[in-house]
N, C-alpha and C positions, 0 to 999 in steps of 0.2 A: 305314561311310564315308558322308558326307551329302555333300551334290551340291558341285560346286566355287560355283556361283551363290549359296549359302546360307551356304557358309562366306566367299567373299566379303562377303554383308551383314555377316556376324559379326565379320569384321577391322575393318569401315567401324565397327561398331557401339561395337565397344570402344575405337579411336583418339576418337571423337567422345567418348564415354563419360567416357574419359581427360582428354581438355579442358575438357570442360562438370564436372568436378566440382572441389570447393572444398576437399577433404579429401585427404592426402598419402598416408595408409594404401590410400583407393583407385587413387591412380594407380600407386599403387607395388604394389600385389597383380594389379592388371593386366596391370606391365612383365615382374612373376615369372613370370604366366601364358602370357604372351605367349611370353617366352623359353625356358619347358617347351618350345613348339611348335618353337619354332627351334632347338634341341636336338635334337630327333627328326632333323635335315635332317644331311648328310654333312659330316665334320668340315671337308672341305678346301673346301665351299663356306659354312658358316655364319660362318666369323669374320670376315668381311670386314666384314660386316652385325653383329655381335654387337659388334667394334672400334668400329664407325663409332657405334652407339644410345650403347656406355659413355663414348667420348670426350666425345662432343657434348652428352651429358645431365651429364656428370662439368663440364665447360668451364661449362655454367649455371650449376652449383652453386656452383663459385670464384667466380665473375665476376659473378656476379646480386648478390652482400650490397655489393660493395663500390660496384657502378654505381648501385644504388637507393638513396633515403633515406626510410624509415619506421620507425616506433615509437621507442619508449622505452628497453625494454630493453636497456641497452648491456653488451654481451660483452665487445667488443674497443675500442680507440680506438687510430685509428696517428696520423699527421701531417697538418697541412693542406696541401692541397693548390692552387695557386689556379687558380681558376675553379669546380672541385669542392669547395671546402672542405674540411672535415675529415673524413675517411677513417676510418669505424667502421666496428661490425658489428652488429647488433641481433637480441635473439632471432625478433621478427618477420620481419625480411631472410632469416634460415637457413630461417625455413618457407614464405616463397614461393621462395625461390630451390629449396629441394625440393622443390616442388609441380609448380615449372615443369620444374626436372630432370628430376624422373618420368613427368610430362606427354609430354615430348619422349622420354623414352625410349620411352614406352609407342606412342608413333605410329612409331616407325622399327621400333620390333619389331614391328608389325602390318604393316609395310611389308614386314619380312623375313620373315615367314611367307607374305603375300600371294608373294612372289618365289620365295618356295626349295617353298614345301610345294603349292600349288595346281596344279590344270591347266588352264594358261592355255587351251589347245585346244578343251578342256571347256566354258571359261568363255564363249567366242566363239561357238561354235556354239549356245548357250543366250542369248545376248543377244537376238537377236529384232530389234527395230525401231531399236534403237540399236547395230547392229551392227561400224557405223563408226567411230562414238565408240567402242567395245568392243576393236576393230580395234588403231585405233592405241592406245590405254593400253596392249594386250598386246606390243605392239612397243616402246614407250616400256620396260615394265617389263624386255624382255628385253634390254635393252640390257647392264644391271648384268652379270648372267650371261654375258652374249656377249663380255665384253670379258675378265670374269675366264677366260674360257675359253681365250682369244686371248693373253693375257700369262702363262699358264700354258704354253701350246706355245711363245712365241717363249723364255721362259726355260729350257725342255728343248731349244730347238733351238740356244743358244748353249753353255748344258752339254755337248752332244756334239760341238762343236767345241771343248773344253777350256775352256771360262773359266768361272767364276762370279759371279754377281749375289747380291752383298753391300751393305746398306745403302739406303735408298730412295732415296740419287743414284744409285748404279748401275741402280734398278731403275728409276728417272725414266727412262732411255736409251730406255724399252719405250715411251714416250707416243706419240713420231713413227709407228711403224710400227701402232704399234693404232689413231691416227689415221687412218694411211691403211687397214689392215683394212676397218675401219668405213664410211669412204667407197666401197669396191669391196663391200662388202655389201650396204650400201643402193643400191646401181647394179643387183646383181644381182638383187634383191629387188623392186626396182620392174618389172625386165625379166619375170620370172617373175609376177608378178602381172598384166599386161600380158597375157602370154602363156594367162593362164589365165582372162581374161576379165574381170577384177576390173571390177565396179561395172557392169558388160552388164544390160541387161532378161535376164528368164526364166533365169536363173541358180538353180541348185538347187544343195541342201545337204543333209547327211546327218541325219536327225531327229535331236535328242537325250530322250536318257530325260526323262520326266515324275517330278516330284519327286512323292519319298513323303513319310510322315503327318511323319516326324522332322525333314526338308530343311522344310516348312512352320513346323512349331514352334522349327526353329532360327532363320529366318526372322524369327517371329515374335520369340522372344528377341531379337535383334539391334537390332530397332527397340524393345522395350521397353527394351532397359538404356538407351543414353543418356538418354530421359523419364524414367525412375527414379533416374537417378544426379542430372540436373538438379534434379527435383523434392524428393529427399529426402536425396540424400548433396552 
């Protein structure tokens, strides 16, 4: 296992990585790589994150050839359309529309390994001087988690009063009270950190381990690939 601070560079590295390249094969061996990772994580928390990359990167792909106009190659040609003109499809539009696809997939899957596979607790207590900044990201991130947690128990808590939640209007019902959830969390959350001193002079923390030779080389990796992928892929 390498330190959670190193395999964060390594998510940062390869989303960035993702972007800055020009070449579809790599963003797309990234989104693969990526998604091994989020595989590893428990089934009933990874699809949410696995739905969310494939919709959204799938939704590019559709919707990028026909909102853009470049190249030559015409695939397709449908109707004109006015103010858009005439509605093709060009072999050039399929390979940015894939590029971009893969692109965005490959940063949500770097989001959802960041989410599901790291420790956040880990990560905090290793931040150092930007502790606050560290702080709240790990609060922002746990939010996803927090809520799927929250609308999994209000769903078992209307099951054993006999009813089931079919369909996502039914499941839309759960928005109000995970709103509210979330409001009484963050109250208690504030209260508790309040209580525990947050942000006092002379405040102490529990060391965290010193990275070894591999957390550095991974490190290192992480800032090499995106300069390498820019520079020559």
């Amino acid at each position: 296992m390498i330190a959670p601070g190193a395999a964060g560079l390594l998510l940062a590295g390869a989303a960035a990585a993702a972007l800055l390249t020009e070449r579809v094969w790599v963003s797309a061996a990234l989104s693969l790589v990526l998604l091994a990772f989020v595989l590893g994580a428990p089934a009933a928390r990874r699809w949410p994150y696995i739905a969310a990359a494939l919709v959204s990167s799938l939704g590019v792909f559709v919707l990028s050839p026909f909102l853009s106009v470049q190249g030559t190659s015409i695939i397709w040609s449908g109707p004109t359309v006015p103010v858009l003109g005439v509605i093709d499809v060009t072999s050039e539009e399929l390979v940015e529309a894939a590029l971009n696809a893969t692109r965005l997939s490959a940063v949500a899957l770097a989001f959802a390994v960041y989410a599901l596979r790291l420790d956040h607790d880990a990560m905090l207590a290793a931040a150092g001087r930007v502790r606050r900044s560290a702080f709240l990201a790990a609060l922002a991130i746990r939010l996803v988690p927090s809520l799927e947690r929250d609308a999994v128990g209000l769903a078992e808590a209307v099951r054993g009063r006999g009813l089931e939640l079919h369909g996502m209007r039914a499941r839309g019902q759960l928005v109000s009270p995970l709103v509210a959830g979330s409001l009484e969390r963050a109250l208690n959350l504030a209260e508790s950190m309040e209580a525990r001193g947050f942000g006092r002079a002379g405040r102490t923390r529990m060391p965290s381990p010193a990275w070894r030779a591999r957390d550095w080389a991974v490190a290192l990796f992480a800032l090499a690939l995106p300069v390498g992928v820019a520079l020559w892929l």
